[in-house]
TORPA-849205 format. One record per residue (C-alpha): x, y, z; residue in one letter. Coordinates in Angstrom, 2 decimals. Layout:
residues N
((X,Y,Z),"a")
...
END
This chain:
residues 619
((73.92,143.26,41.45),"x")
((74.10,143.57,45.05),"x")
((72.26,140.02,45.34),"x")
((75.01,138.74,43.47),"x")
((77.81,140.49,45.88),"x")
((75.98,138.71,48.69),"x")
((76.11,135.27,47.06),"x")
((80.10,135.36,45.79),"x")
((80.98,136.72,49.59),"x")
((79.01,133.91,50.96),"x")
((80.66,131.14,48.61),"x")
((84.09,132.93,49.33),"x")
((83.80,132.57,53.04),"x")
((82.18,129.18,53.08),"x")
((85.13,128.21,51.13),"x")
((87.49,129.61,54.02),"x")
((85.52,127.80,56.70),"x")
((85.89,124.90,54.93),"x")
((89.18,123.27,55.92),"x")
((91.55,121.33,52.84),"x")
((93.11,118.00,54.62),"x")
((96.59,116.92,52.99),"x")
((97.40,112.88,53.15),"x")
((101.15,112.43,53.63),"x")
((102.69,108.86,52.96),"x")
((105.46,109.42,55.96),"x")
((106.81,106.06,54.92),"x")
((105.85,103.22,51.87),"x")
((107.07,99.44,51.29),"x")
((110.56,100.00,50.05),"x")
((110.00,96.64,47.52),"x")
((106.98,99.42,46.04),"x")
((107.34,99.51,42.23),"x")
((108.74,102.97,41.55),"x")
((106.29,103.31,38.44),"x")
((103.21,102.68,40.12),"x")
((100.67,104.94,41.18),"x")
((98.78,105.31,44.55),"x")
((95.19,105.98,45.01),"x")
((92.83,106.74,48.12),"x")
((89.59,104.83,48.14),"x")
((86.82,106.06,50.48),"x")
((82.94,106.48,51.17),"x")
((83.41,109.92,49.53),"x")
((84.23,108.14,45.99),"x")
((82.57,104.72,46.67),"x")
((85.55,103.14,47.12),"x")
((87.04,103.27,43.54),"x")
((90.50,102.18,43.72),"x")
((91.81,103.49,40.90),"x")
((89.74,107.04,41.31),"x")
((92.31,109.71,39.26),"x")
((90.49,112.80,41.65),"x")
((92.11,111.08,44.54),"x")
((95.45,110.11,42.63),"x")
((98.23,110.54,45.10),"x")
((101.36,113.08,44.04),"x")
((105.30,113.25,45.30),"x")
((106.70,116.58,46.92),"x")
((110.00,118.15,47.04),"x")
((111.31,115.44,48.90),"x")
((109.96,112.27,47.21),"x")
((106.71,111.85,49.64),"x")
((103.08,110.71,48.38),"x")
((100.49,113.44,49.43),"x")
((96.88,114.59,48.23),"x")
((95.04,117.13,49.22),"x")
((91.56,117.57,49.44),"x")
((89.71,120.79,49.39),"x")
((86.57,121.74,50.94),"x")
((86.13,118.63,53.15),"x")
((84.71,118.96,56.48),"x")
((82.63,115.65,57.15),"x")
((84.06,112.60,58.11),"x")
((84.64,109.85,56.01),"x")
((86.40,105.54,56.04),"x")
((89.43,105.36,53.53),"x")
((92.59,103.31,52.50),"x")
((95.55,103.52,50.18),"x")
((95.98,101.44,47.42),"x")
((98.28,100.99,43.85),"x")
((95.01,101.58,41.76),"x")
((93.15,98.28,42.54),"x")
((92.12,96.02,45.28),"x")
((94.27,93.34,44.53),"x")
((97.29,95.75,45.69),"x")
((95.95,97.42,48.94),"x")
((97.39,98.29,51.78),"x")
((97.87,95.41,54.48),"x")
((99.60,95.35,57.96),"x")
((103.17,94.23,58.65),"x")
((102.27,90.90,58.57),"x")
((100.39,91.06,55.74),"x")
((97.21,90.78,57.25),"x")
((94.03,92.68,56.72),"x")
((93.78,96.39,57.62),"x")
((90.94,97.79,58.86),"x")
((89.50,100.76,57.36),"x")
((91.33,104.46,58.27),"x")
((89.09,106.84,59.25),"x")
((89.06,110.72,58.68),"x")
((86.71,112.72,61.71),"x")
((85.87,115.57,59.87),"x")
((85.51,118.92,60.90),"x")
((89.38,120.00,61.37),"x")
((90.81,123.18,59.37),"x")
((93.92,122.40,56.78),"x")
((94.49,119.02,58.74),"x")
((97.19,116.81,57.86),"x")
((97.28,113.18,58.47),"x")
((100.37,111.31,58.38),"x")
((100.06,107.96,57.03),"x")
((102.70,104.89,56.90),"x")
((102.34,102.18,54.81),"x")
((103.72,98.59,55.68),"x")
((103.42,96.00,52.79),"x")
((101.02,95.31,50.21),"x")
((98.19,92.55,49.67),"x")
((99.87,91.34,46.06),"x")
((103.87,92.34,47.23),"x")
((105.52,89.94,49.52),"x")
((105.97,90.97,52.69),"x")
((109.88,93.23,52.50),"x")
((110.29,93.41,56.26),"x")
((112.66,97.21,57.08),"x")
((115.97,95.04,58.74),"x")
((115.52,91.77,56.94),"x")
((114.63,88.33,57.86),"x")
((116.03,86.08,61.26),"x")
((116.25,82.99,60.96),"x")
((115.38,81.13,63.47),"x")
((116.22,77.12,64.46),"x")
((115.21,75.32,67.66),"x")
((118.02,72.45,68.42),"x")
((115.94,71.18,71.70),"x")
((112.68,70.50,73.57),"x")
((111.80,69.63,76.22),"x")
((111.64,66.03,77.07),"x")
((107.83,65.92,77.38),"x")
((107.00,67.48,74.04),"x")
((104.22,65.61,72.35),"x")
((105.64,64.14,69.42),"x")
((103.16,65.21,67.17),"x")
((102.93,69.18,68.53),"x")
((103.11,71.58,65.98),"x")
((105.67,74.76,66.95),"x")
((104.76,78.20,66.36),"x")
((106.32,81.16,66.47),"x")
((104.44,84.50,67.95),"x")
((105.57,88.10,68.20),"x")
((104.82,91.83,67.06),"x")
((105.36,90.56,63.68),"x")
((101.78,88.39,63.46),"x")
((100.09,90.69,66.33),"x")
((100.90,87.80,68.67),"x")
((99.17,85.41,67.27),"x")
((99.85,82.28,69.35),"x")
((98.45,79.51,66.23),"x")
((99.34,81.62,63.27),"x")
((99.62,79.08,60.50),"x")
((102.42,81.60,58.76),"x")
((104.33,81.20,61.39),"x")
((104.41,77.29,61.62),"x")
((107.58,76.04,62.12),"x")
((109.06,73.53,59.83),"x")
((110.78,70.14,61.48),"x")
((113.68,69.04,59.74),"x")
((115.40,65.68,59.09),"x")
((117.75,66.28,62.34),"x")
((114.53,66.98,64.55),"x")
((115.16,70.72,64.85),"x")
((112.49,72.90,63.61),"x")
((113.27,76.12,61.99),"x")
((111.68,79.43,61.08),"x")
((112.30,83.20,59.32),"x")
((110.61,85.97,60.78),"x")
((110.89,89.40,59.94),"x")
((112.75,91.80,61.31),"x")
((110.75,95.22,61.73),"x")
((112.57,97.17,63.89),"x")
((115.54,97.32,65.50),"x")
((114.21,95.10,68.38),"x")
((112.51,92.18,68.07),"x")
((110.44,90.32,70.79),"x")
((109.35,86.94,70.08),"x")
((108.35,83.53,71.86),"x")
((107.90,80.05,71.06),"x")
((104.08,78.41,71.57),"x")
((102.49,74.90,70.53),"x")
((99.53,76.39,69.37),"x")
((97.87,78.37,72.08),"x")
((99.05,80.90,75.53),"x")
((97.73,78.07,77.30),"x")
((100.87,76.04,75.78),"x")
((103.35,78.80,75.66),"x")
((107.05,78.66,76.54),"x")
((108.50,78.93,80.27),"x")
((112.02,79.02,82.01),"x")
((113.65,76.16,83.23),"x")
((111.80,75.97,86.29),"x")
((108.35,75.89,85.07),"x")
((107.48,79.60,85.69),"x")
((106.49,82.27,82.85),"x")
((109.64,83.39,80.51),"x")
((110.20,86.91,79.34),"x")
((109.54,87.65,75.94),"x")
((112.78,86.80,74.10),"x")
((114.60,89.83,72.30),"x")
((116.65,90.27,69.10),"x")
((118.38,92.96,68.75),"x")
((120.26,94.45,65.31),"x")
((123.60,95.20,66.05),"x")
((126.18,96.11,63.17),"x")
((127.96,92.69,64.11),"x")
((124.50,90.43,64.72),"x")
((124.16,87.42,62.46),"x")
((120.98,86.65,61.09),"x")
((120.77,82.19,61.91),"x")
((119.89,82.03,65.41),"x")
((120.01,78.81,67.28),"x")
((117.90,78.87,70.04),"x")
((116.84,76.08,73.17),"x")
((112.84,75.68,74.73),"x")
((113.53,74.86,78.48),"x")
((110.17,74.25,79.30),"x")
((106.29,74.73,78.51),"x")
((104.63,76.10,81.14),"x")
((101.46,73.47,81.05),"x")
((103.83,70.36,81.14),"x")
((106.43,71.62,83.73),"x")
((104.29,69.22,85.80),"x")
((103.74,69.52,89.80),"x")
((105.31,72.94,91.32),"x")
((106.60,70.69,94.54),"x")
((109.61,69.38,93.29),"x")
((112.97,68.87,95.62),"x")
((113.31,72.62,96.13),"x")
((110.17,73.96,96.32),"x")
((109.39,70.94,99.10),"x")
((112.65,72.26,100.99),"x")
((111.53,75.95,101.12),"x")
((107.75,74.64,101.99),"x")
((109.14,72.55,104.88),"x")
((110.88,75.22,106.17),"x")
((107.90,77.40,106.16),"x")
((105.52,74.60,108.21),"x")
((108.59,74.31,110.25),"x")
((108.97,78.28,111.24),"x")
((104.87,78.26,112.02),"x")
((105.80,75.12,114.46),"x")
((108.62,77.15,116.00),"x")
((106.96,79.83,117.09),"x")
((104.57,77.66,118.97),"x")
((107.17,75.55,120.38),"x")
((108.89,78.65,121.63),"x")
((106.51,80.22,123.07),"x")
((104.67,77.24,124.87),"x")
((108.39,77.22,127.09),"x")
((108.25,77.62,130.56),"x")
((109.80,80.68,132.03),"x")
((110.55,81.88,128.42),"x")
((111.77,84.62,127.61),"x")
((108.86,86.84,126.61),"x")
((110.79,89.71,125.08),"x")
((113.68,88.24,122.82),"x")
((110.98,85.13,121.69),"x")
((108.36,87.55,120.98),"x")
((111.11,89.13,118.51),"x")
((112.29,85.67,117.56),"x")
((108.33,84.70,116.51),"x")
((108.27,87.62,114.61),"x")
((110.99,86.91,112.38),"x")
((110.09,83.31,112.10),"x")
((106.82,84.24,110.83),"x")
((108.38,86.62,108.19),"x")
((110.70,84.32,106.76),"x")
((108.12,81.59,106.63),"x")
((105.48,83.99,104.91),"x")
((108.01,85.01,102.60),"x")
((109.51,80.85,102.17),"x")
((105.34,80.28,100.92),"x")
((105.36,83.09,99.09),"x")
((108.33,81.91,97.20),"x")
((106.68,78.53,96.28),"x")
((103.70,79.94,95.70),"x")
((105.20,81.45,92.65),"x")
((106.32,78.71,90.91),"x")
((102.65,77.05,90.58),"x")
((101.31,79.30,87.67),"x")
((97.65,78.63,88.39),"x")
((98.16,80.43,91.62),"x")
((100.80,83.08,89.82),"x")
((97.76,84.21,87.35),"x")
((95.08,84.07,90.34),"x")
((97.34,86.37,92.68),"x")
((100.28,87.20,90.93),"x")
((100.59,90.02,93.92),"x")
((102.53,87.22,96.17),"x")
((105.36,87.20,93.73),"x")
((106.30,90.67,95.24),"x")
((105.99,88.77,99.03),"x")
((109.41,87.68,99.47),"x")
((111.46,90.82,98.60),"x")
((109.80,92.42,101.81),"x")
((112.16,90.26,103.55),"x")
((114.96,92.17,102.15),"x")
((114.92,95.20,104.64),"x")
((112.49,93.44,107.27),"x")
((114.80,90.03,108.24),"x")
((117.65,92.44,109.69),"x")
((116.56,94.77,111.59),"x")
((113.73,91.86,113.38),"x")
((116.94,90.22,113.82),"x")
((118.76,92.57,115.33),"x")
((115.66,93.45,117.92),"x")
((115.65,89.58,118.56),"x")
((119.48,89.70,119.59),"x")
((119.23,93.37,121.52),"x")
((116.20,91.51,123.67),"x")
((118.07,88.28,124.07),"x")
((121.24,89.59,124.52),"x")
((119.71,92.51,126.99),"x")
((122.00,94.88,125.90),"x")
((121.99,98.47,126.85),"x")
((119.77,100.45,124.88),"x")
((117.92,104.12,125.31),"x")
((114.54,102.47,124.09),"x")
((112.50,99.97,126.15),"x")
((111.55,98.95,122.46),"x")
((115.01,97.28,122.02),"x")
((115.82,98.89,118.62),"x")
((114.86,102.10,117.84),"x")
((111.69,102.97,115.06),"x")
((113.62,104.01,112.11),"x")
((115.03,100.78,111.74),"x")
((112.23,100.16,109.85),"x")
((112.27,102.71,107.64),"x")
((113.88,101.56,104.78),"x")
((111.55,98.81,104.89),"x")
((108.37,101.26,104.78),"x")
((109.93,103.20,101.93),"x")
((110.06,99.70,100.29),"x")
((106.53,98.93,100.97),"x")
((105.73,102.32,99.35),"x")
((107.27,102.03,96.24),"x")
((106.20,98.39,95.56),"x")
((102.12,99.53,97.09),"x")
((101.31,100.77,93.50),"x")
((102.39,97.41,91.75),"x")
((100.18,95.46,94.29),"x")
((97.22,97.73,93.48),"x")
((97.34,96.89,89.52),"x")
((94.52,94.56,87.85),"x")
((96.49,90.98,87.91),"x")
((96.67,91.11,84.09),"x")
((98.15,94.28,84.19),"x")
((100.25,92.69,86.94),"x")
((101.42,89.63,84.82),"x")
((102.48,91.43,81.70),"x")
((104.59,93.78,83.33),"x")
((105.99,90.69,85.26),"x")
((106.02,88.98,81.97),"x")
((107.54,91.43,79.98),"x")
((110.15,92.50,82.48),"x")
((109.25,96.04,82.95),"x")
((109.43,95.97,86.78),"x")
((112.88,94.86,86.65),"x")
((114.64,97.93,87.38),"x")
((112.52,97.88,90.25),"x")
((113.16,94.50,91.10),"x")
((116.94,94.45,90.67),"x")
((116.95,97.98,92.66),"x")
((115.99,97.03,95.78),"x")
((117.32,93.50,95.62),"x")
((121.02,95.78,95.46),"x")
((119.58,98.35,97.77),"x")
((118.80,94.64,100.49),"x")
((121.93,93.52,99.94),"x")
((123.98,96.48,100.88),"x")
((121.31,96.72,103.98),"x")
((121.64,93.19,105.13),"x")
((125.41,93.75,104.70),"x")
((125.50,96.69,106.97),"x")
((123.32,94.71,109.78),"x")
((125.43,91.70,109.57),"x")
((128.51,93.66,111.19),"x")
((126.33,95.72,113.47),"x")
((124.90,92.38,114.64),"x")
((128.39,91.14,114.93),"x")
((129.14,93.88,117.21),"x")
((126.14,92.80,119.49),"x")
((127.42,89.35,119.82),"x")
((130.96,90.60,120.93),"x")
((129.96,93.27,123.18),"x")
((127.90,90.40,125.04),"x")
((130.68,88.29,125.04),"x")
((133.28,91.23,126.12),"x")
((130.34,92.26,129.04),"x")
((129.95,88.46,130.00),"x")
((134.10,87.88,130.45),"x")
((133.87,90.18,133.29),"x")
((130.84,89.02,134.88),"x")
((130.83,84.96,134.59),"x")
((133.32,82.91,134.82),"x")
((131.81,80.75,132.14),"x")
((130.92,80.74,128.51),"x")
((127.69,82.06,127.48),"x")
((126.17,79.81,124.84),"x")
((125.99,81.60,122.13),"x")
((126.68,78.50,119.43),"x")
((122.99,78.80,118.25),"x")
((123.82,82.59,117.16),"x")
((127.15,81.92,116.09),"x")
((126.05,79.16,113.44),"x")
((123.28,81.87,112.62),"x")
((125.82,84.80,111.74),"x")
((127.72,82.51,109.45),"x")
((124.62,81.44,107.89),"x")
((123.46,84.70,107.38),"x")
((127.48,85.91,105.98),"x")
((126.76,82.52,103.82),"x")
((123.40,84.26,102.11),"x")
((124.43,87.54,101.78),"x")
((127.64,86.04,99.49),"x")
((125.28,84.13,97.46),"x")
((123.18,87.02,97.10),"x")
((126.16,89.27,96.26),"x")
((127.22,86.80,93.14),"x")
((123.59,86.37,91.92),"x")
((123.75,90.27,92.13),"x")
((126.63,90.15,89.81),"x")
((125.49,87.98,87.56),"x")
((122.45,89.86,87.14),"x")
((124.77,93.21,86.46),"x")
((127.14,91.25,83.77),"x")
((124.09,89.77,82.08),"x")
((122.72,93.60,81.87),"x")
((126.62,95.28,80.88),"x")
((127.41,92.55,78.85),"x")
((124.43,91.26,77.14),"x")
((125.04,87.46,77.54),"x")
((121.90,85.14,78.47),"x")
((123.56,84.86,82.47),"x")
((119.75,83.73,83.52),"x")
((120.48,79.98,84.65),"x")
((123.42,81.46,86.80),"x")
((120.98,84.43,88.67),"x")
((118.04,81.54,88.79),"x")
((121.00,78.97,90.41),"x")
((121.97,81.77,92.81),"x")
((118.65,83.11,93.40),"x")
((117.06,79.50,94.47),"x")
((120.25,79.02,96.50),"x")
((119.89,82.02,98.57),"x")
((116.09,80.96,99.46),"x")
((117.70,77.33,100.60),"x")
((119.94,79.45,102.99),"x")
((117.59,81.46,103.95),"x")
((115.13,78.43,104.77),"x")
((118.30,76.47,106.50),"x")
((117.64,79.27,109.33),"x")
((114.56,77.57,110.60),"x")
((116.37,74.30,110.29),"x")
((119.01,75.17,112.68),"x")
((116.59,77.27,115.22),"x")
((114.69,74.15,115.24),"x")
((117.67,72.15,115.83),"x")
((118.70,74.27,118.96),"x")
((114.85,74.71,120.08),"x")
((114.74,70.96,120.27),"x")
((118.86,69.92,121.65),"x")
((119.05,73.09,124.24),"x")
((115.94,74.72,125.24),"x")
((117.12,76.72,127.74),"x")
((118.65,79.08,125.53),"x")
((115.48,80.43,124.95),"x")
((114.77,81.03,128.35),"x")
((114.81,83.49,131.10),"x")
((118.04,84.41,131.67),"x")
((118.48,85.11,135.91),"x")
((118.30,88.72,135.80),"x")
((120.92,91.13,138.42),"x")
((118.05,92.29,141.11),"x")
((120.51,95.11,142.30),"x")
((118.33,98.70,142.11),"x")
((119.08,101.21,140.37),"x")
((120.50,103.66,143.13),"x")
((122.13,100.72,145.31),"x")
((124.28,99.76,141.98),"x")
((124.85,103.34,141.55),"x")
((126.19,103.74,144.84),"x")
((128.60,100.72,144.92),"x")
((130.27,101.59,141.54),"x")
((130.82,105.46,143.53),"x")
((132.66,103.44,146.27),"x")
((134.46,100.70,144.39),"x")
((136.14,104.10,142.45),"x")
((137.24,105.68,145.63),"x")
((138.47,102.59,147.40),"x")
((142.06,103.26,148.44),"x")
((145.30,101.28,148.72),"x")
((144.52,99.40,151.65),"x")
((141.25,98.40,151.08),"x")
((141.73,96.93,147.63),"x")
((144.51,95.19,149.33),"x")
((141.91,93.87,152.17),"x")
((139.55,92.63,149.59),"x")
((142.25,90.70,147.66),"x")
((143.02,89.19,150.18),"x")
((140.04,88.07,151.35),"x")
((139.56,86.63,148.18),"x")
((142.36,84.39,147.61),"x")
((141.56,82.95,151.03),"x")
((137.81,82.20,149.66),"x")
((139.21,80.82,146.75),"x")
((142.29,78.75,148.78),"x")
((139.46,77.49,151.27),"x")
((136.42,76.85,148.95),"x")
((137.79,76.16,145.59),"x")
((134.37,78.36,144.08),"x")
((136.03,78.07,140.37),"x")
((134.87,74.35,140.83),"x")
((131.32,75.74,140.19),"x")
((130.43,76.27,136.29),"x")
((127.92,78.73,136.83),"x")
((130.15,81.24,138.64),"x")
((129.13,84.81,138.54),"x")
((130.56,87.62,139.68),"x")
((127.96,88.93,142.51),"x")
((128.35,85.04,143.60),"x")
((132.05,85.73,144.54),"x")
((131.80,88.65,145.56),"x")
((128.99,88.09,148.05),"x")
((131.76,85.06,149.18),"x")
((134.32,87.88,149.93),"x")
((131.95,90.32,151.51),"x")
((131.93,93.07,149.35),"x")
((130.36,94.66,146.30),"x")
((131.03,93.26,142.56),"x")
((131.79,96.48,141.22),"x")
((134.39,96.64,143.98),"x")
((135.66,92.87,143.32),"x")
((135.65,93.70,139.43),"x")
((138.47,96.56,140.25),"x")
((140.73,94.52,142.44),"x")
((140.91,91.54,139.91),"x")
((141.10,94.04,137.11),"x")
((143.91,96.37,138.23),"x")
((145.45,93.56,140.94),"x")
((145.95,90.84,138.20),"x")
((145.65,92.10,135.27),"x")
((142.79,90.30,133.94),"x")
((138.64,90.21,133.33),"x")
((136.55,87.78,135.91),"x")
((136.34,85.06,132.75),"x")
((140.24,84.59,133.13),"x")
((140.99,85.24,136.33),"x")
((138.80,82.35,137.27),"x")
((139.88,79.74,134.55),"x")
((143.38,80.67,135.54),"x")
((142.65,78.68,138.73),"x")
((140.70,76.04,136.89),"x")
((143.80,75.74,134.36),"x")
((146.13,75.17,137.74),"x")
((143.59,72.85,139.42),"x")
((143.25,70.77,136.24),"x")
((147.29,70.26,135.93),"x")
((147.70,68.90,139.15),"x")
((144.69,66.42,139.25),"x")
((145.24,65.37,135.83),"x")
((148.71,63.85,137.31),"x")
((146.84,62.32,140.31),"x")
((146.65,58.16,140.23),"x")
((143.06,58.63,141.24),"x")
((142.66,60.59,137.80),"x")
((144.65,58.76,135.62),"x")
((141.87,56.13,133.91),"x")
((139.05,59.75,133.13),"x")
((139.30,61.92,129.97),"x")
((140.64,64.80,129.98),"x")
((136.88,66.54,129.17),"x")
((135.70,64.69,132.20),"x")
((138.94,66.22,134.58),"x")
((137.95,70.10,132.55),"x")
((134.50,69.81,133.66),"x")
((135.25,68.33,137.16),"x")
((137.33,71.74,137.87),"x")
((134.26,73.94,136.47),"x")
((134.95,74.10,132.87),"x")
((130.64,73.97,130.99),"x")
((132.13,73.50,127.67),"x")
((135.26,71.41,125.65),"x")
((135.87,74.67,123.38),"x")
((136.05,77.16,126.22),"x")
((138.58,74.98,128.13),"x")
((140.94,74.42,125.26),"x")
((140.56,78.44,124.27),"x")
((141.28,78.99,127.89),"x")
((144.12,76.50,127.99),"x")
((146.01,77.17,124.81),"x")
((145.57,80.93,125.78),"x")
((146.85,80.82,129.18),"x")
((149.73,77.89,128.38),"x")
((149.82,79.05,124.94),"x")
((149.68,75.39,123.59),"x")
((147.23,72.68,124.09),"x")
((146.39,70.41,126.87),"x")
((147.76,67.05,124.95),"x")
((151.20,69.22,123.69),"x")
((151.65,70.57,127.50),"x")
((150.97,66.78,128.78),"x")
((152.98,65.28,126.42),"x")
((155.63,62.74,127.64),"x")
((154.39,63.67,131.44),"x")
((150.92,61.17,131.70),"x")
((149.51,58.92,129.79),"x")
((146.39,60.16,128.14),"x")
((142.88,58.57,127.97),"x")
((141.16,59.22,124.92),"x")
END
């Protein structure tokens, strides 16, 4: 008796140590006969698909289930309608490999869906999209054979299912189903090797359906390119950006091999050449896709230039410029900050394995990332265009009371606009990437368009430093540099401040006697230390008597007299067969524009309108 107590409490905890697992069809083909019965076939019933111990039941709410009790090994199964000619298969339709059960687990339930069946056609959730191709590119075999490839044949690039058919008009059309709410697809001829690309050549997304209450189902649809017949990478463009990139290496040699050049500004200036020409051949390096899949990393190469190209070029200007800064440096460190924090955030996508690499690339997931700091650069490069600005004008402001000429800032001038030119550009292709997000309209030609005219800008900077290295070499130079020290200069502007009545009276003058006697407006590279040390006294003290005694900067002051010397020899016999460019620069004019901007501000009108009717002119 007691043997027999042992036995039963044995069996009885055996059996509770022995978990039941429950099978729960979550989800089953909705074209599934409603009569039929489902069956699990498995190692544990050698695979008898019609087994009625493992016949399948419905619960409260409709759902297939059986349970099993007392199972605890692991076993292979699948779910059929009680034979094999009706098993399970994927969404495609395809083969399904065996499930597998691990064993061991206490009342487990496994949640099972089912997609189609092997003897059912395939009843996709949302329906079928139809599918026709109107065009192809040019240099499509003739005999190709199109496929298409998606989640819906496990991307199967040659899946003979998915063949589609030409028709009498030379479009080729195709239904696939429609699984989920989203759909990504692509075009192929066969193989990846032969897959779809953009217009340009490169790698295309994955195209995207998506069900919306008001989507139709007939989708006409274009293939730009294939990416193994978009033929050589060096077309017009590419050529253009790669010639600017040879031409920006050649620069900085040619700059730097200048005598008495300017060490500090074209040390700056080399830098930035060699960033944008680095980021110019990483541009068309993209566009080859042998070297995109051996190092897709230089695809993320040019957006460094986004927060790197400013603040370089504001160094460059602060150097050349040699305006008054607290840092020997020229610009101060955090600058570069926003270009560190750039670095940063794109360091993990340069560490991934280049497959990795390419299918996020591919499949657009770095976007956000991409289109981030391509806003973040162009609100950057905005804000450094006007604090450049304000360089430039300072200089100029600074230089009107110094010289009594026009600094030659053309060069930087042409610069600024181009650089107002790219950041316009780059605002619209910004836009059109925005609208293309908001408003879900295929905008890509537009951003491509605006995208590969932005790099064109950007490459027409080396163009025009090239231009200027080569027509006037001298403005990257030494400038002469003021050899006053420190406490002397400190010292005169103390005395030119406390100069009374009579002495700024003396000094003025002194100077119109210099200038009566001497004519020294006749010289083009007046300064102000070289007029002052004319009149015997300081400049800081010569700066405050034609300030406050005529009402004007050094810049004017002396063009006034060139303006006066100009009308009277322009009326001269001896005159009357020269130009009246050749009669501005024989008074000490260096430049046409400054002496009409002088002119038409002193006379308020130009030379020709204020000699009108009084000489005759020689063109």
């Amino acid at each position: 008796m007691l043997n027999s107590l042992v036995a039963l409490s044995c069996l009885l905890l055996t059996s509770a140590l022995y978990g039941q697992v429950t099978f729960l069809l979550e989800q089953i083909p909705a074209n599934t006969p409603s009569g039929d019965t489902l069956f699990l076939a498995s190692s544990i019933n050698n695979w008898d698909a019609g087994n009625p111990g493992y016949q399948f039941r419905r619960n409260a709410s409709g759902q297939h289930y059986l349970t099993l009790p007392e199972r605890t090994e692991a076993f292979d199964y699948k779910i059929t309608r009680g034979a094999w000619a009706s098993v399970e298969t994927d969404s495609t339709g395809g083969f399904v490999d065996n499930h597998r059960y691990p064993g061991g687990k206490k009342e487990d339930t496994i949640r099972l869906t089912i997609y189609t069946w092997d003897d059912l056609p395939i009843n996709p959730r949302y329906g079928w999209l139809r599918i026709q191709v109107d065009r192809l590119p040019k240099n499509t075999p003739p005999d190709a054979s199109i496929y298409a490839v998606g989640g819906f044949n496990n991307w199967n690039p040659s899946d003979p299912g998915y063949r589609m058919q030409k028709q009498r008009d030379g479009t080729f059309e195709i239904a696939i189903p429609l699984l989920s709410d989203t759909t990504f697809y692509k075009f192929t001829r066969g193989g990846w090797e032969t897959i779809e690309g953009r217009r340009n050549g490169r790698a295309r997304v994955n195209r995207q359906f998506i069900i919306k209450e008001d989507s139709s189902r007939n989708l006409r649809v274009q293939i730009e390119s294939w990416e193994d017949l978009a033929g050589n990478p060096i077309n017009v463009y590419t050529f253009f950006l790669l010639l600017a990139a040879i031409q920006g290496f050649l620069l900085i040699l040619a700059i730097n091999s200048l005598q008495n050049n300017n060490r500090a500004a074209n040390g700056s200036l080399s830098i930035l050449l060699l960033t944008l020409s680095v980021a110019l051949a990483g541009r068309v390096s993209t566009y080859d896709r042998e070297i995109f899949n051996w190092i897709p990393g230089l695809l993320l190469l040019p957006d460094f230039i986004y927060f790197l190209y400013a603040p370089i070029f504001l160094l460059y200007l602060n150097r050349l410029l040699r305006l008054p800064s607290r840092q020997n440096f020229g610009i101060s460190w955090w600058h570069f900050v926003p270009f560190l924090i750039h670095l940063g955030v794109y360091m993990p996508f340069m560490l991934m394995p280049k497959a990795t690499l390419i299918s996020e690339v591919v499949n657009q997931n770095l976007k956000p990332f991409f289109v981030g700091a391509a806003g973040m650069g162009l609100i950057f490069n905005a804000i450094y265009w006007f604090v450049c600005r304000r360089a430039i004008r300072q200089y100029e402001q600074e230089s009107g009371e110094k010289h009594a000429f026009e600094p030659n800032l053309a060069f930087l001038k042409v610069v600024m606009w181009l650089k107002a030119l790219c950041i316009f550009i780059w605002a619209a292709g910004f836009c059109f990437g925005i609208a293309d997000f908001l408003l879900e309209k295929d905008l890509g030609f537009l951003t491509d368009t605006t995208t590969d005219t932005l790099w064109m800008a950007f490459a027409f900077t080396a163009f025009i430093l090239g231009y200027y290295t080569m027509r006037q070499p001298e403005i990257f130079k030494l400038p002469p540099m003021d050899a006053t020290p420190t406490e002397q200069l400190q010292e005169e502007q103390e005395k030119a401040a406390s100069m009374s009545t009579e002495e700024l009276a003396a000094i003025k003058k002194s100077l119109e006697e210099v200038i009566k006697n001497n004519q020294p407006y006749r010289n083009p590279g007046l300064s102000l230390t070289d007029l002052a040390e004319m009149t015997g006294t300081s400049p800081h003290s010569l700066s405050r008597v034609i300030n406050e005694g005529y009402g004007m900067n050094f810049n004017d002051f002396i063009n006034a007299y060139r303006i006066e010397e100009f009308k009277r020899l322009v009326q001269l016999e001896e005159y009357r067969n020269q130009t009246l460019l050749a009669i501005a620069f024989a008074v000490g004019f260096n430049s046409k524009s400054a002496f009409n901007r002088s002119f038409k501000k002193l006379e308020d009108c130009t030379p020709r309108e204020y000699l009108k009717g009084k000489v005759d002119l020689v063109d």
